[in-house]
Backbone as XML, in Angstrom:
<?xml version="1.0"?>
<chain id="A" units="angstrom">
  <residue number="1" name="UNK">
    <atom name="N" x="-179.289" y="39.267" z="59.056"/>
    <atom name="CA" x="-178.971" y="38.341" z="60.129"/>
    <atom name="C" x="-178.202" y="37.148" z="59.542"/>
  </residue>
  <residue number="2" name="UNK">
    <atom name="N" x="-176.928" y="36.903" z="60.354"/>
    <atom name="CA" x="-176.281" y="35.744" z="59.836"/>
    <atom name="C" x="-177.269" y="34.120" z="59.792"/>
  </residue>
  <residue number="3" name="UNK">
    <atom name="N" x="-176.960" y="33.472" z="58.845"/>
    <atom name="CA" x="-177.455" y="31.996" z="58.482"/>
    <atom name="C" x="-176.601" y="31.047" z="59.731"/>
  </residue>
  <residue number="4" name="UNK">
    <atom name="N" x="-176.919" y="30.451" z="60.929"/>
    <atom name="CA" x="-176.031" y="30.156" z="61.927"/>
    <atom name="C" x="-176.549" y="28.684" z="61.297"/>
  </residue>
  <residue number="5" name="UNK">
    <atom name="N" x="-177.577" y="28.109" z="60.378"/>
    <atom name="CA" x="-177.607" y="26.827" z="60.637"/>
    <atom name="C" x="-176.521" y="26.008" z="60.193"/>
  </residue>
  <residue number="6" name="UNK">
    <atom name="N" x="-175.496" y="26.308" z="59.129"/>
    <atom name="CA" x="-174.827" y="26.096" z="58.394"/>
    <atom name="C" x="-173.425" y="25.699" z="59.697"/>
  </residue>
  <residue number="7" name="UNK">
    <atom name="N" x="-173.288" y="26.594" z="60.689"/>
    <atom name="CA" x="-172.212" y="26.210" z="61.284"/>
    <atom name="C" x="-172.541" y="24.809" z="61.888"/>
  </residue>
  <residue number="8" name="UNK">
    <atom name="N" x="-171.224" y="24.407" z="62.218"/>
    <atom name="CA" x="-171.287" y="23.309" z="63.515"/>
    <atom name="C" x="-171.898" y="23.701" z="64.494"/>
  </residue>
  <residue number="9" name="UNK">
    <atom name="N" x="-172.336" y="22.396" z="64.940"/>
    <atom name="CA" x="-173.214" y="22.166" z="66.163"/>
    <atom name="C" x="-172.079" y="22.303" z="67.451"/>
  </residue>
  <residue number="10" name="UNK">
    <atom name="N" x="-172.316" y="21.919" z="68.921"/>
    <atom name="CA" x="-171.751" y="21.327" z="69.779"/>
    <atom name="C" x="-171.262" y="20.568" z="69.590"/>
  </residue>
  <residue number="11" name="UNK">
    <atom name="N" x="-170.055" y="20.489" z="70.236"/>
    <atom name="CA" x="-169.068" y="19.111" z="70.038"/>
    <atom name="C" x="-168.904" y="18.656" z="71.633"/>
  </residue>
  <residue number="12" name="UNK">
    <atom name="N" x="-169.916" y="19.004" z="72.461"/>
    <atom name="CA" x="-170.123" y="18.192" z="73.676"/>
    <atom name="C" x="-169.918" y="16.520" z="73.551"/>
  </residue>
  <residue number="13" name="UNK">
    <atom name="N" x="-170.382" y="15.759" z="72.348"/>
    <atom name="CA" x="-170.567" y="14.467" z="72.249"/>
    <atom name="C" x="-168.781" y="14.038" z="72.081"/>
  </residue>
  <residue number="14" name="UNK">
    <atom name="N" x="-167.597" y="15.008" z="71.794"/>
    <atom name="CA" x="-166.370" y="14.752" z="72.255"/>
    <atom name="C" x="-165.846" y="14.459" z="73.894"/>
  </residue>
  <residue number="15" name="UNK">
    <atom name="N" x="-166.823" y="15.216" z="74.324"/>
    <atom name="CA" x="-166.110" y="15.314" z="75.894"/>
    <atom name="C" x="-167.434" y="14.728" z="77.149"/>
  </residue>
  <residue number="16" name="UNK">
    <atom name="N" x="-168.212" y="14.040" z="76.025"/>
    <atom name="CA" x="-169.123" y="13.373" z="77.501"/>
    <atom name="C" x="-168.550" y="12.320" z="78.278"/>
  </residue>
  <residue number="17" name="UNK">
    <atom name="N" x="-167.688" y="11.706" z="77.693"/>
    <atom name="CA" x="-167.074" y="10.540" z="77.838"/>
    <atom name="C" x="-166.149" y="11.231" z="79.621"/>
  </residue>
  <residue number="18" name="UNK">
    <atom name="N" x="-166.037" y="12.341" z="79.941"/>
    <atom name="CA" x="-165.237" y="12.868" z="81.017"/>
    <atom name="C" x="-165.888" y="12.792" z="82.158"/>
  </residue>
  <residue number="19" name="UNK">
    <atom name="N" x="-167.593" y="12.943" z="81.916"/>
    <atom name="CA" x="-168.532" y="13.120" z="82.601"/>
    <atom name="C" x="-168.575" y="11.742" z="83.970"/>
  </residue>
  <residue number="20" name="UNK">
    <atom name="N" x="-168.180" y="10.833" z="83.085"/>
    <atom name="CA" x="-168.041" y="9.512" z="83.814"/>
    <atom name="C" x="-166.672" y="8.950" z="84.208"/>
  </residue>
  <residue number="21" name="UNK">
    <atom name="N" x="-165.847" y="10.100" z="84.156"/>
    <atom name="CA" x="-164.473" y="9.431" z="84.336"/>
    <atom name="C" x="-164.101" y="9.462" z="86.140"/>
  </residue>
  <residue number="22" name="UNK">
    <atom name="N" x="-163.747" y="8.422" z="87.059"/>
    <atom name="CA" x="-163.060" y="8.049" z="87.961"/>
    <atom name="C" x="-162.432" y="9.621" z="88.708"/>
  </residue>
  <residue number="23" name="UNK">
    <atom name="N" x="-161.514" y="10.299" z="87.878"/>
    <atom name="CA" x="-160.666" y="11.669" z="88.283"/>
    <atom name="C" x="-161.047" y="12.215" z="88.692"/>
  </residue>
  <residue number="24" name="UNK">
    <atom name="N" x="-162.968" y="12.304" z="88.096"/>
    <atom name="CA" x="-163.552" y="13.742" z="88.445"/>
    <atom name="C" x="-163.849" y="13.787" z="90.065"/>
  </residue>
  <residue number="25" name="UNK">
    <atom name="N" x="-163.634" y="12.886" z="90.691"/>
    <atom name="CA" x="-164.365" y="12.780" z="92.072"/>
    <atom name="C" x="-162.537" y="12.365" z="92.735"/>
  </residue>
  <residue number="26" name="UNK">
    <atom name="N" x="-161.664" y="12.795" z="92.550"/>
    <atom name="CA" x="-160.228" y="12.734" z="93.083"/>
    <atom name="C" x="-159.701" y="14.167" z="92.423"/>
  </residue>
  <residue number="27" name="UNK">
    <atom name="N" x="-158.855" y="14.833" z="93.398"/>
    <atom name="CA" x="-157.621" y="15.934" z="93.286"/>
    <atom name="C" x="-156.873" y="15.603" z="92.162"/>
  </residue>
  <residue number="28" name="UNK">
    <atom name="N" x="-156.956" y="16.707" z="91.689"/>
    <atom name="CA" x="-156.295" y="16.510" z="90.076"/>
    <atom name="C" x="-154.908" y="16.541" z="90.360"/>
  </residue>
  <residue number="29" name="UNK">
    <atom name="N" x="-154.122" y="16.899" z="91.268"/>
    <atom name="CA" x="-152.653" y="17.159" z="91.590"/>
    <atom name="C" x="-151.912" y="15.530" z="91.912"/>
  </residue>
  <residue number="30" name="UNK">
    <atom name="N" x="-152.846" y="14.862" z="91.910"/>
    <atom name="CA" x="-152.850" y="12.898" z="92.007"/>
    <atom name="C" x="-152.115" y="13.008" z="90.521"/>
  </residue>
  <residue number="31" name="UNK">
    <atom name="N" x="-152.719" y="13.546" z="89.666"/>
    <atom name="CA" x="-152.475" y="13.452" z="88.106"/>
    <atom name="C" x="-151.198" y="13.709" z="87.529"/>
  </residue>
  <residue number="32" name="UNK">
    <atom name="N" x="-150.350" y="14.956" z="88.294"/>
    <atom name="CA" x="-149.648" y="16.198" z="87.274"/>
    <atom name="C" x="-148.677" y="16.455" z="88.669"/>
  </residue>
  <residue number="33" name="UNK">
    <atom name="N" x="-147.356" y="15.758" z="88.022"/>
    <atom name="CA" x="-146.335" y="15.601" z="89.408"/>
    <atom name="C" x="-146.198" y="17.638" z="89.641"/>
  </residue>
  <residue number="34" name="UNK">
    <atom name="N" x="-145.892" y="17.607" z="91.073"/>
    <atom name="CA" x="-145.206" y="18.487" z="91.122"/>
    <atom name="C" x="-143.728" y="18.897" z="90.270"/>
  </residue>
  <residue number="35" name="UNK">
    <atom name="N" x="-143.752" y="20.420" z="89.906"/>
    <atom name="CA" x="-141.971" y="20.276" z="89.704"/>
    <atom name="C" x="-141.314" y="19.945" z="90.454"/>
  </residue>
  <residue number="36" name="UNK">
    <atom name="N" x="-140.235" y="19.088" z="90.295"/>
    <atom name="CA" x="-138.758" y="18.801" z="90.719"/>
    <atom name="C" x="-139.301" y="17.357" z="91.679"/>
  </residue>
  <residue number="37" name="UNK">
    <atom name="N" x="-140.570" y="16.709" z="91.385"/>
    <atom name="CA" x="-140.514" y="15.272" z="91.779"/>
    <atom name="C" x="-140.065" y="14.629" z="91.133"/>
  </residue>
  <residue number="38" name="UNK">
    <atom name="N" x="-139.356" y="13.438" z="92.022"/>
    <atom name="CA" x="-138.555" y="12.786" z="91.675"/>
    <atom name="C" x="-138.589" y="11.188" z="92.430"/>
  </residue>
  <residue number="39" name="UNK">
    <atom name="N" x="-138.118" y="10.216" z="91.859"/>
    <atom name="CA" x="-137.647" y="9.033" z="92.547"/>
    <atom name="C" x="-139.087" y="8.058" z="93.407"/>
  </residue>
  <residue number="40" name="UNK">
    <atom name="N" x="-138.656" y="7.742" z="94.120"/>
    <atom name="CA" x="-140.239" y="6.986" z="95.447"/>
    <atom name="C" x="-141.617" y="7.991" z="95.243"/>
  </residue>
  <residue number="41" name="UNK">
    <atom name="N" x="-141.241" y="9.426" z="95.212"/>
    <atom name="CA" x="-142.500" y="10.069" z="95.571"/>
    <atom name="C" x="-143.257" y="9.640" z="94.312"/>
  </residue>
  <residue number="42" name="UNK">
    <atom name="N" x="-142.718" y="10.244" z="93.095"/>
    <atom name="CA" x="-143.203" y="9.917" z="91.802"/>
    <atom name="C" x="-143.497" y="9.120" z="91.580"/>
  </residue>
  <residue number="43" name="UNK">
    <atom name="N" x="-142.785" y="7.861" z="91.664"/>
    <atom name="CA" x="-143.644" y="6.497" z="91.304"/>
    <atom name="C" x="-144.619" y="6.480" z="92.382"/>
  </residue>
  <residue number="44" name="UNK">
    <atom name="N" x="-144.520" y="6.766" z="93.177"/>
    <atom name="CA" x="-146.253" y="6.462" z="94.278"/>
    <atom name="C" x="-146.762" y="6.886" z="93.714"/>
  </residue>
  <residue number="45" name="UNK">
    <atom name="N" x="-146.713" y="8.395" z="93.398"/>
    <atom name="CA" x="-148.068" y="9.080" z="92.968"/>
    <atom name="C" x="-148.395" y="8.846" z="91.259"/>
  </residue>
  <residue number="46" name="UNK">
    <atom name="N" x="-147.599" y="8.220" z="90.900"/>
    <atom name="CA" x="-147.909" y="8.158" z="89.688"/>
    <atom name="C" x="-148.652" y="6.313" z="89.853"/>
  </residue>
  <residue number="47" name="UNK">
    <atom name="N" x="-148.298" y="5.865" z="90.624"/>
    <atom name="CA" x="-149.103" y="4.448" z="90.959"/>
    <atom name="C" x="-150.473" y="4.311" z="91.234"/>
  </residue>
  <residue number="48" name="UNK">
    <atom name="N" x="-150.796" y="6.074" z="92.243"/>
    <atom name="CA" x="-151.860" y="5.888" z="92.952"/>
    <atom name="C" x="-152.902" y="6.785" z="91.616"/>
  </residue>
  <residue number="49" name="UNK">
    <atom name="N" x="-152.640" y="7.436" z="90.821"/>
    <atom name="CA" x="-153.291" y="8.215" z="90.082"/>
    <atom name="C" x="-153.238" y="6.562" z="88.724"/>
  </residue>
  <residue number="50" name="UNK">
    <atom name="N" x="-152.745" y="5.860" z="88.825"/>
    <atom name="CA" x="-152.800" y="4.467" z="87.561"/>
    <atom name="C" x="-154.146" y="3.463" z="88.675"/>
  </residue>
  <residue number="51" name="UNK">
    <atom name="N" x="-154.117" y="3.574" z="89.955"/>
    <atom name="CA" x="-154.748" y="2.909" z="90.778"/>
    <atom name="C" x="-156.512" y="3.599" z="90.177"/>
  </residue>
  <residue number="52" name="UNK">
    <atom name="N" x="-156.565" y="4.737" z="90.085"/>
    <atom name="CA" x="-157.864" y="5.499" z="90.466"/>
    <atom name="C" x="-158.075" y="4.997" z="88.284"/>
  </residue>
  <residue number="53" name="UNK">
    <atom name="N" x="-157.257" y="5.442" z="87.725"/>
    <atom name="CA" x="-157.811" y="4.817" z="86.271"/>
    <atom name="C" x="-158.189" y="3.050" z="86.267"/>
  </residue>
  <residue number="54" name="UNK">
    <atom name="N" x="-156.955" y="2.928" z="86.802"/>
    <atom name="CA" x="-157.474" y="1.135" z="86.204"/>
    <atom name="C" x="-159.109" y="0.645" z="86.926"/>
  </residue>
  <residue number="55" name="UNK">
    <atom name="N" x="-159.803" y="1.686" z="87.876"/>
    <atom name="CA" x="-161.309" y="1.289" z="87.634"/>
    <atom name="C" x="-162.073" y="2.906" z="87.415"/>
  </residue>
  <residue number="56" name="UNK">
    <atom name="N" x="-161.313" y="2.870" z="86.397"/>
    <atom name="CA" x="-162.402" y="4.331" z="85.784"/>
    <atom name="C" x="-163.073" y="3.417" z="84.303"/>
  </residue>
  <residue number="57" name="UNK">
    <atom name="N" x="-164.660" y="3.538" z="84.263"/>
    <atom name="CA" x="-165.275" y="3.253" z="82.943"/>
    <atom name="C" x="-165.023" y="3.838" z="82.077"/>
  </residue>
  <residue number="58" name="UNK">
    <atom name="N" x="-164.477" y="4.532" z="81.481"/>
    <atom name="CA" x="-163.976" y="5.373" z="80.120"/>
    <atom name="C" x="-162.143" y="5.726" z="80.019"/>
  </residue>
  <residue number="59" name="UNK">
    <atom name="N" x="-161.811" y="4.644" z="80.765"/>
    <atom name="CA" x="-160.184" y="4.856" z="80.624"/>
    <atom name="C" x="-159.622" y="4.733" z="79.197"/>
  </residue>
  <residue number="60" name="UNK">
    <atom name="N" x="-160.643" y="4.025" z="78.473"/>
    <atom name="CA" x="-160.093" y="3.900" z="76.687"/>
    <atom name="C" x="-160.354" y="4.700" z="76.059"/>
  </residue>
  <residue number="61" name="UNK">
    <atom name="N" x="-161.049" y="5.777" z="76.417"/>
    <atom name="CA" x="-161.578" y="6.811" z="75.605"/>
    <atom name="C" x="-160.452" y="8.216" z="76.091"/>
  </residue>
  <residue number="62" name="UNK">
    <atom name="N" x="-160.455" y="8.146" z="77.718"/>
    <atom name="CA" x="-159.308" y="9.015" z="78.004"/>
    <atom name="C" x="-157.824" y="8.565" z="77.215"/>
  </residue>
  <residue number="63" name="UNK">
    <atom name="N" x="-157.631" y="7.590" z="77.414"/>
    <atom name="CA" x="-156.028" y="7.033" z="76.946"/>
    <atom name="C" x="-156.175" y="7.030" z="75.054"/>
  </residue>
  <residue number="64" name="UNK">
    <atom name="N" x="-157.123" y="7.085" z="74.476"/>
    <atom name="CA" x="-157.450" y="7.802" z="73.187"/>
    <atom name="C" x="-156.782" y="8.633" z="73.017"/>
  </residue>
  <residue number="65" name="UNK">
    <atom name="N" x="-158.012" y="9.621" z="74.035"/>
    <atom name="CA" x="-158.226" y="11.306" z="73.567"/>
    <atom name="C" x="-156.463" y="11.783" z="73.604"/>
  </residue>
  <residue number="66" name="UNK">
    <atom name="N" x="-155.525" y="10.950" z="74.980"/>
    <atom name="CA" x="-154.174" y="11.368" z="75.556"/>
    <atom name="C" x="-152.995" y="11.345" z="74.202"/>
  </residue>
  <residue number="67" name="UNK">
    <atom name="N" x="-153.101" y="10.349" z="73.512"/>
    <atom name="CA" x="-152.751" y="9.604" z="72.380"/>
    <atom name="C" x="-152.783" y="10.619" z="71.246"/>
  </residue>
  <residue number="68" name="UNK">
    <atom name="N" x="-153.889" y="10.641" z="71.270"/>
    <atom name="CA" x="-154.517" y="11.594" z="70.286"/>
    <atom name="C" x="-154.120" y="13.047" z="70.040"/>
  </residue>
  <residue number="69" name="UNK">
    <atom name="N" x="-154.163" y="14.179" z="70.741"/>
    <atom name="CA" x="-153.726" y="15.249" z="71.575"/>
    <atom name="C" x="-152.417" y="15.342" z="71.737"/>
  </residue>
  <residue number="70" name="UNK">
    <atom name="N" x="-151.793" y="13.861" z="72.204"/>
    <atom name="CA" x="-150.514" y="14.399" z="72.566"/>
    <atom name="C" x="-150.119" y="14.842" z="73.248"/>
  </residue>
  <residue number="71" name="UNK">
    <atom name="N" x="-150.812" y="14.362" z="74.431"/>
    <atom name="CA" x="-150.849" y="15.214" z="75.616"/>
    <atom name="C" x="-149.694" y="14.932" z="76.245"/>
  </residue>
  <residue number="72" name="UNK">
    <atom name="N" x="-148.659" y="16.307" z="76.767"/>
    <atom name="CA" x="-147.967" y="16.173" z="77.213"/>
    <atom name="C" x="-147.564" y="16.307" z="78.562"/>
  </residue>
  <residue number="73" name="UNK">
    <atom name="N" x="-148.657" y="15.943" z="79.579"/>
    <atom name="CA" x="-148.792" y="16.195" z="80.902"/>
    <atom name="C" x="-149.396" y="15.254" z="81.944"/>
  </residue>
  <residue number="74" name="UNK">
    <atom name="N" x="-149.298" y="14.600" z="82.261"/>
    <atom name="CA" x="-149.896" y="13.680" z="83.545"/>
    <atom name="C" x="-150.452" y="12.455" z="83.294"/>
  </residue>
  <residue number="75" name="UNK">
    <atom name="N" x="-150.885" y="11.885" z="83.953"/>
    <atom name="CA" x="-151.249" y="10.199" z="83.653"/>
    <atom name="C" x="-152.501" y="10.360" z="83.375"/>
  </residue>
  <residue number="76" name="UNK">
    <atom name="N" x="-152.889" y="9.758" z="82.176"/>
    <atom name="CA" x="-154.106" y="9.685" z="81.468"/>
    <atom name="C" x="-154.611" y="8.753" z="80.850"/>
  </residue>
  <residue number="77" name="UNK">
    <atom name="N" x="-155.703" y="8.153" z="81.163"/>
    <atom name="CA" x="-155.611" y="6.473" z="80.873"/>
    <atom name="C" x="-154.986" y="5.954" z="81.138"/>
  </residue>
  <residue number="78" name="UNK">
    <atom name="N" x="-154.425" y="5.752" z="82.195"/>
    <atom name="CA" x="-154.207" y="5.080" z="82.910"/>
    <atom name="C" x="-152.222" y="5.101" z="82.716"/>
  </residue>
  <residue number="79" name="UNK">
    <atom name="N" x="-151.702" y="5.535" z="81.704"/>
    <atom name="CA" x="-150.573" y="5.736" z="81.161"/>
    <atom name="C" x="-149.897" y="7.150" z="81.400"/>
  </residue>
  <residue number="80" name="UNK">
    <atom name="N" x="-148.642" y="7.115" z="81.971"/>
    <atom name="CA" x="-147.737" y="8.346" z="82.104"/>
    <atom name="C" x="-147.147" y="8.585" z="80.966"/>
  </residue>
  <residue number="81" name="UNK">
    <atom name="N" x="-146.689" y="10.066" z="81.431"/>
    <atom name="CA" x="-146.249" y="11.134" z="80.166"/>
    <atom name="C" x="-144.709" y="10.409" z="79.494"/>
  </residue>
  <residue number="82" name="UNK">
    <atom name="N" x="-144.677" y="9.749" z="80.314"/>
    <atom name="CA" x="-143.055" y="8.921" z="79.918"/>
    <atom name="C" x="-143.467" y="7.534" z="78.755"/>
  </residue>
  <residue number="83" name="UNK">
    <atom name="N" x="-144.831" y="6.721" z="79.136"/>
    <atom name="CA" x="-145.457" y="5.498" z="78.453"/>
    <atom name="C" x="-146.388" y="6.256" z="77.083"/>
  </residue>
  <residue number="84" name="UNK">
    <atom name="N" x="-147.154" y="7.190" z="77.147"/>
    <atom name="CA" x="-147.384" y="7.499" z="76.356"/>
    <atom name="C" x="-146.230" y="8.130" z="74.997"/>
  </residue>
  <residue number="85" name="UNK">
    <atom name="N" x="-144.998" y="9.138" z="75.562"/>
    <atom name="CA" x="-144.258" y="9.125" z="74.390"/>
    <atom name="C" x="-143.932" y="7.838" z="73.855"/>
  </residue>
  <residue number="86" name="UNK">
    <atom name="N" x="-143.376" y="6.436" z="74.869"/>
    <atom name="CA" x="-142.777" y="5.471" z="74.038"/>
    <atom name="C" x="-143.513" y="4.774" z="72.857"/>
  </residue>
  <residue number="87" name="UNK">
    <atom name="N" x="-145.167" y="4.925" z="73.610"/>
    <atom name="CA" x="-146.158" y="4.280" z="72.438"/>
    <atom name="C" x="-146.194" y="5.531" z="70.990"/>
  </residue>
  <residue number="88" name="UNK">
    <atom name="N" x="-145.897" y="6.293" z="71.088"/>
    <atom name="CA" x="-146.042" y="7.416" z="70.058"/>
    <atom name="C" x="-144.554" y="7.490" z="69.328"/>
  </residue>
  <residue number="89" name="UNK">
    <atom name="N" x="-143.794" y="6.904" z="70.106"/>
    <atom name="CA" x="-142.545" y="7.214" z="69.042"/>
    <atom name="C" x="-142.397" y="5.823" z="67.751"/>
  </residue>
  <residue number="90" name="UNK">
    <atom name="N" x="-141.811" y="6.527" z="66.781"/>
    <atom name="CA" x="-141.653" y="6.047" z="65.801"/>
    <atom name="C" x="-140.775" y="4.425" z="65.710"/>
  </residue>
  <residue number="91" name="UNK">
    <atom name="N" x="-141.333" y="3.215" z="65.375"/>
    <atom name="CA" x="-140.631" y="2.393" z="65.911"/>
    <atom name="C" x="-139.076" y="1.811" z="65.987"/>
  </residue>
  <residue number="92" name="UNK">
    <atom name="N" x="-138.909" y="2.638" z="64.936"/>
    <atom name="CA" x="-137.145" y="2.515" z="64.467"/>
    <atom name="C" x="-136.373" y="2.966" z="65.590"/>
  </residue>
  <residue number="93" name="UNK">
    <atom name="N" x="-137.294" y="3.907" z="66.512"/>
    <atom name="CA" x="-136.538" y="4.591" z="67.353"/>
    <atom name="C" x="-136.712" y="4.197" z="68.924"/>
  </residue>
  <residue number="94" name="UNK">
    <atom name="N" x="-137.702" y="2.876" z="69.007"/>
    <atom name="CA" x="-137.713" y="2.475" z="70.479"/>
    <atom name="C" x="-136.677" y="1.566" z="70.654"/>
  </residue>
  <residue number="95" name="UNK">
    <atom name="N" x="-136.432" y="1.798" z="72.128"/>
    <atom name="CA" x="-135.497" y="0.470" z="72.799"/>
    <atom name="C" x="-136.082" y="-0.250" z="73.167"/>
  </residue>
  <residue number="96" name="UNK">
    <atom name="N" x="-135.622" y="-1.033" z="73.428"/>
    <atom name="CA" x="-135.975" y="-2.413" z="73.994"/>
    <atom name="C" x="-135.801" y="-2.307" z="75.700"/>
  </residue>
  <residue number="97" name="UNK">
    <atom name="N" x="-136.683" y="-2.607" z="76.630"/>
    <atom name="CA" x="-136.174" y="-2.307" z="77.934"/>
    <atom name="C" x="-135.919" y="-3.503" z="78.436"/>
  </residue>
</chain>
């Protein structure tokens, strides 16, 4: 019989932090534009999905994990897929807006 004590445990204590997040009780499609949105719609919905983080209790731990990961998909912590590359790019290479 294999020795299982030796492996890792659960790594639940990574993802409890979700348990309490704001999203879980809102439509995830708030999050993750449709293809081919564009212009007014996008910024609403990307306003109203920054609306539902800026009072979520674990938005620093999501905007971490987003950071972290590299996530390349939807507003997470409170930050879009457009704000998160600028904070991740290398600084030689940001503009100035």
């Amino acid at each position: 019989m294999a020795d299982v004590s030796r492996l890792p445990g659960a790594y639940d204590h990574y993802w409890d932090w979700q348990l309490e997040a704001a999203c879980r009780r809102v439509e995830n499609s708030l999050f993750f534009h449709p293809a081919g949105e564009r212009g007014a719609a996008h910024k609403a919905r990307d306003e109203a999905a920054k609306a539902v983080c800026a009072r979520c209790p674990v938005r620093t731990e999501c905007r971490r994990h987003a950071l972290e990961t590299r996530e390349p998909y939807g507003v997470w912590g409170g930050l879009s897929e457009e704000e998160r590359e600028l904070l991740l790019r290398p600084v030689r290479h940001r503009r100035v807006a």
